[in-house]
N, C-alpha and C positions, 0 to 999 in steps of 0.2 A: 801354826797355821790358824786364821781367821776360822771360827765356826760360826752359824746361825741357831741360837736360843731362843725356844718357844718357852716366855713362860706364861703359868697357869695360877692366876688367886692374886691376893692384896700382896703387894709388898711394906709389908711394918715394918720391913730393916733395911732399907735401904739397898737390896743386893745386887738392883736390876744395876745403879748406879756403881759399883762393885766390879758386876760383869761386864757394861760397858767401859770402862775405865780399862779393865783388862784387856781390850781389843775384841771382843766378842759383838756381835750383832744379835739385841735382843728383841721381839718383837712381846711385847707385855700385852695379856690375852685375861681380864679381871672377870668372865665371864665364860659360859661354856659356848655363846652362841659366837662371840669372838675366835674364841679357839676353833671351831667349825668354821668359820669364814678363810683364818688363818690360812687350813691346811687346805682350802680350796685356792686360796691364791698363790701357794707358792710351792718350788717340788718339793721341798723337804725340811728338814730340820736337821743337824746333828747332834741337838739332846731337847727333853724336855724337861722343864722344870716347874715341879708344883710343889706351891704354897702351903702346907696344909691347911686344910680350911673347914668348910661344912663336908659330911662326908660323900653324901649322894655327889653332891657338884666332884667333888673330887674324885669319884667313883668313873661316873660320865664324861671327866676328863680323862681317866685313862683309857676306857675305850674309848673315846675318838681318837687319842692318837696312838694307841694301839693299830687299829683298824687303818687309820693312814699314814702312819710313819713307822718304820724299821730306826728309829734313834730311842736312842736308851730313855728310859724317864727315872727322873732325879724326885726324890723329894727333900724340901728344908722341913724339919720336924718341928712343931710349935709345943709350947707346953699341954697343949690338951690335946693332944693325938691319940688317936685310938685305929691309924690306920694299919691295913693288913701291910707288912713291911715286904712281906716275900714277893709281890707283885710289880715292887722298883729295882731298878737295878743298882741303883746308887742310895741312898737314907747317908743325910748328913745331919749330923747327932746339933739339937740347939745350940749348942752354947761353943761351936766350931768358931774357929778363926775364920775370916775371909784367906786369908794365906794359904790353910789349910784344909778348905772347901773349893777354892780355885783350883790346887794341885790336882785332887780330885775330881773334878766334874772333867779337867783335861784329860785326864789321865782316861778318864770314862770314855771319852768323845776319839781318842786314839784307839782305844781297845774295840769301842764298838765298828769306826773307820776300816782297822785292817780285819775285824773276823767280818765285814762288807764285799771288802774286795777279795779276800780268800771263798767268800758264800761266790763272789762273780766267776771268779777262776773255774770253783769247782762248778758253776752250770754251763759256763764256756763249753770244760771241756768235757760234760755231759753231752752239752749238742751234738759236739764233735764225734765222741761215740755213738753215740745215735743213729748220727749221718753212717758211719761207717758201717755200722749193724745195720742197717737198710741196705746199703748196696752189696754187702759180703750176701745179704738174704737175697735179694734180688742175683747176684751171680750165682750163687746157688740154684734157685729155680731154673737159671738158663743152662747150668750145668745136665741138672738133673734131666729137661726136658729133653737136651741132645742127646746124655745118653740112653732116655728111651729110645729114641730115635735109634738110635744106632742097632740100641739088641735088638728093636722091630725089623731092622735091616738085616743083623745077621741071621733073627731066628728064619726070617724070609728064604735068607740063601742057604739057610742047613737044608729047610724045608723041600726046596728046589729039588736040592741036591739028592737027599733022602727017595724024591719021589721024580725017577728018571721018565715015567710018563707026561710030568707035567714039563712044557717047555713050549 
């Protein structure tokens, strides 16, 4: 299946020409004010991929598409990296194959796809209960108030009953 790739920094290897080759839709973002334009024009992504590059730029790349995309972010590791790794979801090591950074970034873009649609399922059918726990509360309420009603009614007619002058 077709994905849409945001990526982030220069490309020195050629990769964008790589992914688009691969069938993939790349939208190349060499700047951070790009990348903010990006994710204003379009709904989404299903992965990001950054360059690595300067670190601040690359820092403010990830919160922006942190902040407005739920797609995994990739990085290509350059020789002078010094970025924090744990904060990607994918780090494809330099000196990768395109064959073998391809498999990968797919493999990425499926896995983050279905725990998407399982995150929709599960708020689906959170609504769903929701809904239901409002109305079981709300038949409750109507329960409870009728049978006040009621014991007000019987304690009324013990009462009556109890006290043979009143009638």
């Amino acid at each position: 299946m077709a994905a849409n790739i945001v990526h982030f920094g220069i490309d020195n290897c050629c990769r964008l020409l790589v992914l688009r080759s691969a069938g993939y839709t790349v939208d190349d973002c060499p700047s951070v004010a790009r990348l903010s334009l990006i994710f204003e024009q379009r709904d989404g992504a299903d992965a990001v991929i950054l360059s690595d590059g300067k670190r601040d730029e690359t820092r403010e790349a990830i919160e922006i598409s942190r902040s407005c995309s739920s797609a995994p972010i990739i990085l290509f590791e350059s020789s002078d990296n010094d970025s924090d790794k744990s904060v990607f979801d994918l780090v494809i090591p330099l000196l990768s194959s395109p064959g073998e950074w391809l498999q990968r970034i797919a493999a990425t873009i499926e896995q983050s796809r279905t725990l998407l649609a399982q995150s929709k399922l599960v708020r689906e059918q959170s609504s769903l209960l929701l809904s239901d726990s409002a109305a079981l509360r709300q038949k409750s309420a109507l329960e409870r108030e009728r049978a006040k009603r009621e014991r007000a009614r019987i304690d009324e007619s013990l009462r009556r009953a109890a006290d043979p002058t009143e009638s």
